[in-house]
Every structure is written in structure tokens, then in C-alpha cells.
C-alpha positions as CSV (number, residue, x, y, z in Angstrom):
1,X,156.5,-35.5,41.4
2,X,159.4,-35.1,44.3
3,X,158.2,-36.8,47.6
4,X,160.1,-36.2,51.0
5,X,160.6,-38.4,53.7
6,X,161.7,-37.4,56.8
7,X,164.4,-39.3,58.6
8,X,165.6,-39.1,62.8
9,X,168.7,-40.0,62.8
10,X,171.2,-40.0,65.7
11,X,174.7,-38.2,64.8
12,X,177.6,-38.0,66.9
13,X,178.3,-34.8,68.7
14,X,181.4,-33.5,66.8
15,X,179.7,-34.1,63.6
16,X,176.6,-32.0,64.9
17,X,179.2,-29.3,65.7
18,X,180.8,-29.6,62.8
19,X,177.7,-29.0,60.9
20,X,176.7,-26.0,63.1
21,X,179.8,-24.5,62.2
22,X,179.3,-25.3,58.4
23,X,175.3,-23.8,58.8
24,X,176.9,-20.8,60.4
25,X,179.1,-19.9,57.3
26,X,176.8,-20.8,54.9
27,X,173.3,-19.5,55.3
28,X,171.9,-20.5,51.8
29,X,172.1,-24.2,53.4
30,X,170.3,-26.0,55.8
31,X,170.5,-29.0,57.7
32,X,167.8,-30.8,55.2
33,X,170.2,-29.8,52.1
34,X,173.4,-31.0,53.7
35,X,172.1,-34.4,54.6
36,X,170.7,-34.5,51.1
37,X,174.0,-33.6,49.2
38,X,175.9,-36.3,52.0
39,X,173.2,-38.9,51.6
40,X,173.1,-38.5,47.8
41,X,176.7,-38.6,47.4
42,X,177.3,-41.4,49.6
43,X,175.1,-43.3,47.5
44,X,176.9,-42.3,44.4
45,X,180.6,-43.6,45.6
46,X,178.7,-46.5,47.1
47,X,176.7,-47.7,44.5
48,X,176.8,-49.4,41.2
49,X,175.1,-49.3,38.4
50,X,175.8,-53.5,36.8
51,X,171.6,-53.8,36.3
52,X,168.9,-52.0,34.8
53,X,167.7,-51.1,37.9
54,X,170.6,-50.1,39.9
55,X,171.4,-48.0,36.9
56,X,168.4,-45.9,37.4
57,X,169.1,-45.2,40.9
58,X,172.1,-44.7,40.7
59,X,171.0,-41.8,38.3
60,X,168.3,-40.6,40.2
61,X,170.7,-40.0,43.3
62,X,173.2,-38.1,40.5
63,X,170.6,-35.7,40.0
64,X,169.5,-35.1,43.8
65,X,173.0,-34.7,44.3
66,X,173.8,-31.9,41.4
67,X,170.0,-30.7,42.1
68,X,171.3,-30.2,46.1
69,X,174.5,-28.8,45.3
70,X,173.3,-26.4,42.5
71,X,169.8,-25.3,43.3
72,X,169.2,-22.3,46.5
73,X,167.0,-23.9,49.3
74,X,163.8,-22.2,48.8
């Protein structure tokens, strides 16, 4: 089952334009994809994966990444 959670998050202003600009160019995304593929990714060159457990997530955020990046926003 995929849950969301919605997050508020304050950005700074050039990054906000920045992603208006992106939106504009690419209409098959939206702001909930791009701060899924960023998040996700992050996550990825963040992480590790030393423990059972941190090796699972760090899977879990490798497939919401390539799910985010590959799949059209329904």
C-alpha cells in the first residue's frame, strides 16, 4: 500500500523560481513529483545502507526515486 504525507516546507525564493521555471517546461511534472525525485535522491547520496535496516530504506527510497523519475503523474 503507498501512503502520502504531506509536508509545508519553507523554500527560498530563487529556488521557488527556479522550480516555476522547471514546471513551465515540463508539464508532465508537478511540484509533488519534483520534491519526491529531490527528496528521494537526496536520501540516496545521503544515506547508507551498513544495517539490515538502513539497507531497506535505502531501497525503498531507490524505488520512489526511479518510480518518480520513470512513471507520468496521473
Amino acid at each position: 500500500m503507498n501512503a502520502t504525507v504531506s509536508i509545508l516546507a519553507e523554500i527560498p525564493e530563487e529556488l521557488h523560481e527556479s522550480l516555476l521555471g522547471f514546471l513551465e517546461t515540463h508539464p508532465d511534472w508537478d511540484h509533488d513529483r519534483v520534491f519526491c525525485a529531490a527528496l528521494s535522491l537526496f536520501l540516496l547520496q545521503n544515506g547508507n545502507s551498513s544495517t539490515p535496516d538502513a539497507s531497506r530504506s535505502y531501497r525503498r527510497a531507490a524505488r520512489v526515486y526511479l518510480d518518480t523519475l520513470f512513471k507520468h503523474a496521473v
